[in-house]
C-alpha positions in Angstrom: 10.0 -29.7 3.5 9.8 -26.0 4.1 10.0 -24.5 7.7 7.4 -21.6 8.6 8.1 -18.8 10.6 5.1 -16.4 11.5 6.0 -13.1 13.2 2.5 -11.4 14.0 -0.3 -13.3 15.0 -3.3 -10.9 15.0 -6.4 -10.9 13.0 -4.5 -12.0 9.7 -1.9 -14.0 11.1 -4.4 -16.2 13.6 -6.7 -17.1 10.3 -3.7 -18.0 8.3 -2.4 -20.5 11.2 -6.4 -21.6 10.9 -6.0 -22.1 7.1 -2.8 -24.1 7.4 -4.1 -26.2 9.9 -7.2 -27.5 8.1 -5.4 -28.1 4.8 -2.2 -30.0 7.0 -3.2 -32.8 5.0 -2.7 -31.4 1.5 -0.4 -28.8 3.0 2.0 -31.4 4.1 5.0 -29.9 2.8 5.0 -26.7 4.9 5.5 -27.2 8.8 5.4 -24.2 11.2 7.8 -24.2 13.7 8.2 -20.8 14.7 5.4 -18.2 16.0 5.6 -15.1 17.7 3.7 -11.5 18.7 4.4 -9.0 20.5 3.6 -10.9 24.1 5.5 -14.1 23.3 7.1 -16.4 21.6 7.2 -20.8 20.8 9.9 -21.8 18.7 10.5 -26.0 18.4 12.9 -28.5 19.2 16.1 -28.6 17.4 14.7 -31.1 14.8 12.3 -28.3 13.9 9.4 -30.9 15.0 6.2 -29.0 13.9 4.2 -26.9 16.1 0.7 -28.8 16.9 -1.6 -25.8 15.4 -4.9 -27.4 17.2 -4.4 -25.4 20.1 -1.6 -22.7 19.2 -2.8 -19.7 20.9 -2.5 -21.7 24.6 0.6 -23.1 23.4 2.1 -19.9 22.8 0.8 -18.9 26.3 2.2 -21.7 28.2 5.2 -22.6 26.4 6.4 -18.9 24.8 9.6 -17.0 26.0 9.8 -13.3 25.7 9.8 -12.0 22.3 13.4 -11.5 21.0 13.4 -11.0 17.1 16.5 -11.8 16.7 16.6 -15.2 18.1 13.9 -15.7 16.2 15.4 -15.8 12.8 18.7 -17.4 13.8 16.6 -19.9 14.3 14.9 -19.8 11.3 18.2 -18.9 9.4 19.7 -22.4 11.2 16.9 -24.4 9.6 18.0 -28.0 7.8 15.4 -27.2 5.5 14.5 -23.9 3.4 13.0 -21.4 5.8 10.2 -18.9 5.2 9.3 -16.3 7.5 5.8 -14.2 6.9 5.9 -11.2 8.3 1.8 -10.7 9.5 2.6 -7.0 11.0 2.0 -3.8 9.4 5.7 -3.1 11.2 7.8 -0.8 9.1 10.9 -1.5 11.9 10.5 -5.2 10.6 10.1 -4.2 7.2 13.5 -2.6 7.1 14.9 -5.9 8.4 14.1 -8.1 4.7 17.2 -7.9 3.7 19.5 -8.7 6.7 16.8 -11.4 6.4 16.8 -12.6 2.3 20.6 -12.4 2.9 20.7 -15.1 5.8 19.2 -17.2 3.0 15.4 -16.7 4.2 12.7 -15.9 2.0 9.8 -13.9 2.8 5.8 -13.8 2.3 4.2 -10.9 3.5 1.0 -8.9 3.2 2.9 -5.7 5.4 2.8 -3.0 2.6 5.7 -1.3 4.0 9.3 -2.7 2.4 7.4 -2.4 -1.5 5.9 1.2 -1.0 8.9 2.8 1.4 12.2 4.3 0.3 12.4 2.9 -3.3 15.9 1.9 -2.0 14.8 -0.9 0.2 12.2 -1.6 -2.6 15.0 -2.6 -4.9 17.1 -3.8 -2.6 15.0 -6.7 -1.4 13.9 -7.3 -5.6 17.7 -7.6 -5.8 18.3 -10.2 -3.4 15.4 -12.3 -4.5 15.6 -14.9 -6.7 12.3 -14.4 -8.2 12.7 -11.1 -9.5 16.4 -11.2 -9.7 16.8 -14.3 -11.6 20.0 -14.9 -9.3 19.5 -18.8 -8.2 16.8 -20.3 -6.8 16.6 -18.8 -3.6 15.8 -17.1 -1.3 12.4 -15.6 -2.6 9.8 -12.9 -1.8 6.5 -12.9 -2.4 3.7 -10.2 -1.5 0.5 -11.3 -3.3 -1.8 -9.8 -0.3 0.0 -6.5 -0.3 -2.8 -5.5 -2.9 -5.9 -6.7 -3.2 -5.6 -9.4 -0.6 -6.0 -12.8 -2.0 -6.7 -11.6 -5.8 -4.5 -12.5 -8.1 -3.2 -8.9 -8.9 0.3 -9.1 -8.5 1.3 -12.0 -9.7 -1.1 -11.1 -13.2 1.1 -7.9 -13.1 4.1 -9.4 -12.8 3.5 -11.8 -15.5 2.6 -9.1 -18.2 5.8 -7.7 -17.7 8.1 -11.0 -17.4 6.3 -11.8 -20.7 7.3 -8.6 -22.4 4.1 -7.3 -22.6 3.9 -3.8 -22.3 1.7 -1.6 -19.7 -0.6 1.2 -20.7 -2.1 1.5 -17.5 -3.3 0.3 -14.2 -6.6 1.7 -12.5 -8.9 0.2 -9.9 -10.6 0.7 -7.0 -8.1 -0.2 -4.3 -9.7 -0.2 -0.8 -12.8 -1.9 0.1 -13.7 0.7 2.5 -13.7 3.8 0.0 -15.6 1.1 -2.4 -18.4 0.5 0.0 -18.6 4.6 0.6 -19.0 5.1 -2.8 -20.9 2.1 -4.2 -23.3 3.0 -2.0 -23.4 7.1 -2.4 -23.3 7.2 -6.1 -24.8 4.3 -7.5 -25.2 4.2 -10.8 -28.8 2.6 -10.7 -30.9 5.6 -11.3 -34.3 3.7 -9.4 -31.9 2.9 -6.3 -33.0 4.6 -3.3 -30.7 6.7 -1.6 -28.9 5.4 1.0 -28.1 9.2 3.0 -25.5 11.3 3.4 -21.9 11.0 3.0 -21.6 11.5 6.4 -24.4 9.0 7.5 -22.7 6.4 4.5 -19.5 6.7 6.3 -20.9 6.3 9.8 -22.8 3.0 8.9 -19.4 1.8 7.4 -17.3 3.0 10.8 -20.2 0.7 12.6 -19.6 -2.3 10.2 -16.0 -2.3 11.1 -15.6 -1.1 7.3 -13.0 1.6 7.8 -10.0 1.7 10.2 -11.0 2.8 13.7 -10.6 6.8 12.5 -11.9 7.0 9.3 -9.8 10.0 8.2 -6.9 7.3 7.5 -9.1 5.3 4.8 -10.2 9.0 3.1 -6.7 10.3 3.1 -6.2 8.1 -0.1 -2.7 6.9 1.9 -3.8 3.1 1.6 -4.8 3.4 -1.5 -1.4 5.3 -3.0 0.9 2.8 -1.2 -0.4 0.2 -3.3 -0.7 2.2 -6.3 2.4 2.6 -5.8 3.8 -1.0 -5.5 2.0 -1.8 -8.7 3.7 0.9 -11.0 7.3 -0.2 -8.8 6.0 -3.6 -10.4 5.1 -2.1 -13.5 9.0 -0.7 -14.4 7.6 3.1 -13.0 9.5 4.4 -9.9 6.5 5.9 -7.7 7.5 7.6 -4.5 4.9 8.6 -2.1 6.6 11.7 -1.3 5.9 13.1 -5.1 2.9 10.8 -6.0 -0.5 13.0 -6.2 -2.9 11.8 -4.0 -6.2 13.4 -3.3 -7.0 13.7 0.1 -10.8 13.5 0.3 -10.7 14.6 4.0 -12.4 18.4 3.8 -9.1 20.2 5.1 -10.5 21.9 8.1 -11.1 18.6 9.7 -7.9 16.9 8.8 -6.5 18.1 12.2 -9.2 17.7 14.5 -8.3 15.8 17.6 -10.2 12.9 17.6 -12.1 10.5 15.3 -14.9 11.3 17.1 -14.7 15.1 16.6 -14.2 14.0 13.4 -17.6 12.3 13.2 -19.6 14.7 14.6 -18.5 17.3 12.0 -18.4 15.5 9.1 -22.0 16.4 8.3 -21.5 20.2 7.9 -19.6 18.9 4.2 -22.5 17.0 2.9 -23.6 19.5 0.4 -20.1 20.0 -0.6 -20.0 15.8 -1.5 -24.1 16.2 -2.7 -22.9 18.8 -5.0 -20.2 16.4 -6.3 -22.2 13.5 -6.4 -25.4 15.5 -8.9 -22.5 16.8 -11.1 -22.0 13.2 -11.6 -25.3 12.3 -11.9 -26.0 15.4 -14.4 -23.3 13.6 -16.7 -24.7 10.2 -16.0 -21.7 9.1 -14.6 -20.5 8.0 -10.8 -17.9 9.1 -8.2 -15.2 6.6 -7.7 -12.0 6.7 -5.3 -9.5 5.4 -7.6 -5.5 5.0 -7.7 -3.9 5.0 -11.3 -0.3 3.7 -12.9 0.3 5.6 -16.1 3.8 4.1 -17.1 3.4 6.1 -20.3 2.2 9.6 -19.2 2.4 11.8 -16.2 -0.9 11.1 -14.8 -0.1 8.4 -11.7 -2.3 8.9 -8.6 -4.9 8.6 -6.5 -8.3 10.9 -7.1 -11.7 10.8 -7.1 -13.1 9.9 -10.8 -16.7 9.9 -12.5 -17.1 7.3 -14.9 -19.9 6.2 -17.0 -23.3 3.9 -15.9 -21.8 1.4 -17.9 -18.0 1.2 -16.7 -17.1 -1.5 -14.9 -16.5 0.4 -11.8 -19.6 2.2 -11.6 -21.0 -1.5 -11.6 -19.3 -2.7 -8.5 -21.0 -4.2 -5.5 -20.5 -3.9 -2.0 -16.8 -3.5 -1.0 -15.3 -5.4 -3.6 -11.9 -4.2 -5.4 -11.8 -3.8 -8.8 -8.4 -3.5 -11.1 -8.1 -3.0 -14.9 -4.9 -3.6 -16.8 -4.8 -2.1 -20.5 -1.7 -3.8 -22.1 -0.4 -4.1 -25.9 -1.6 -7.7 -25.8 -4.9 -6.6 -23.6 -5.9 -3.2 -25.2 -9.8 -3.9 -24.0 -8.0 -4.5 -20.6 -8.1 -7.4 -17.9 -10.1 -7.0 -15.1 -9.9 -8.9 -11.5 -12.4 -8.2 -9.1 -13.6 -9.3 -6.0 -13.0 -9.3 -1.8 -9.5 -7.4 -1.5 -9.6 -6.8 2.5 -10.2 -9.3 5.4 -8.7 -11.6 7.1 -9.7 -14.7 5.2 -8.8 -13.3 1.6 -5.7 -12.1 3.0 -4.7 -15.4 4.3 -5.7 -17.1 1.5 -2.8 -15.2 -0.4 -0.2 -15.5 1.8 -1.4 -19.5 1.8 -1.2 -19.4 -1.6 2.4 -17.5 -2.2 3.6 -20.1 0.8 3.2 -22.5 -1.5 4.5 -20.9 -4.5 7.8 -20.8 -3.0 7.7 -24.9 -1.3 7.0 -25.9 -5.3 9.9 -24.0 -6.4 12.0 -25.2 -3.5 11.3 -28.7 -3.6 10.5 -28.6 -7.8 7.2 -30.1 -7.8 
């Protein structure tokens, strides 16, 4: 058996509970006996007795204690059987915390981008004391699957090219749904399409959807995007930093310290011909505007920018709000693409689900 401790129980964290109960039968192997958020906290017997998952949320209501973090892993850390905690914040005070964690014998699945796109210290400090990428034992382990991309197998196909020996030329993709949707829809590479508006109207239809984060200034800053650009080169042998990595912030500068989203929204319009004028360069050259993030492990050129490609590229194809990576390798010179959802809650869960279950198969060897 593995024991499960989840620590954040919000959008991601509620649907990966879901996922765990409805597969409990082929999931056997995994039992959750810890769960807490901010408001409380349910922790079981000292058998570690599974939590009953049907009705968790009232559970956690009626039968939680106050939240104390560190009670929490000593329990964990106490388990008979190897312990997991997955970390479903976007905390970077718990991120920081890995490796009092990995070294208590834990291991850790996590979508919270923080510990693999922070100081590179802590970066390679919790690689070090993981037996997955430091080849030390069998345990503990950390995985992050969903800290790019979600539930698409991006990682783990990176990490693979390099445990193999095979030899990075680059990484580039479209790494955030929401700037994918913007620009899908604003340059499309359909010539017949009908336009959809203005940037400004494109951006307010995706604020409405529930597309981009409650102020969209923090999806067009490119920070998203360049945190996990950066925990693929990290992966890929390069040591990005965020502090030196270029990013191109897409946020017209006068507005970048307005006071409210809002503001924001209301003067967002007065920069459509700036993004028009961008957008029939591109058409001019028959190419499209994409927001991408590149790893160049060979060159100088590692970032996040706004591109044009070619009608016929792969990313001037894309749909909806899909993410889209390409990996050019010695053995791959016409690249390796994986595409598909890389944001929501289901996805998400899905990895972390998935890397769960990575780490009870290597526990338990089967």
């Amino acid at each position: 058996m593995v024991n499960v401790g989840i620590v954040g129980c919000g959008f991601v964290g509620s649907e990966l509970i879901a996922q765990l109960h409805a597969t409990r039968s082929s999931a056997k192997r995994l039992k959750v006996v810890a769960i807490t958020n901010i408001d409380n906290m349910h922790l079981s017997d000292e058998e570690y007795t599974p939590l009953h998952l049907t009705n968790w949320e009232a559970d956690l209501a009626k039968n939680g204690t106050k939240p104390d973090l560190d009670t929490f892993v000593k329990y964990m850390a106490e388990s008979p059987d190897h312990a997991v905690i997955v970390d479903c914040t976007a905390s970077e005070a718990i991120a920081n915390m890995y490796p009092s964690w990995l070294r208590k014998g834990l291991s850790i699945v996590t979508p919270n981008k923080k510990a693999f796109s922070g100081p590179l210290s802590l970066f390679k400090e919790v690689h070090m004391l993981s037996a997955n990428y430091s080849g030390n034992g069998r345990t503990p382990l950390t995985y992050h699957e969903s800290t790019v991309g979600a539930g698409l197998p991006v990682l783990s196909t990176l990490v693979d090219f390099v445990k193999t020996g095979d030899e990075i030329q680059l990484i580039e993709g479209i790494f955030s749904g929401t700037l994918s949707y913007l620009f899908n829809n604003y340059s499309s590479a359909n010539a017949k399409a009908e336009s959809k508006g203005s940037f400004s109207e494109i951006v307010k239809v995706a604020k409405e959807l529930g597309y981009t984060e409650p102020d969209p200034r923090d999806d067009l800053n490119g920070m998203d995007v360049a945190r996990k650009v950066t925990i693929c080169g990290r992966l890929a042998g390069v040591d990005l930093d965020l502090s030196t990595l270029n990013i191109e912030n897409i946020v017209p500068e006068s507005l970048r310290q307005v006071a409210t989203a809002d503001e924001f929204m209301s003067k967002l319009p007065e920069f459509d011909d700036y993004f028009a004028k961008l957008n029939e360069e591109a058409k001019k050259e028959g190419k499209v505007l994409r927001y991408v993030g590149v790893v160049d492990p060979k060159g100088n050129n590692s970032g996040v920018k706004l591109m044009k490609y070619p009608a016929d590229h792969p990313f001037a194809g894309l749909q909806g709000s899909d993410n889209i990576i390409k990996f050019t390798t010695k053995y791959f010179p016409n690249g390796v693409i994986v595409q598909g959802a890389g944001a929501g809650g289901p996805p998400t869960a899905y990895g972390i689900f998935s890397d769960l279950l990575k780490i009870q198969e290597r526990v338990e060897g089967f």
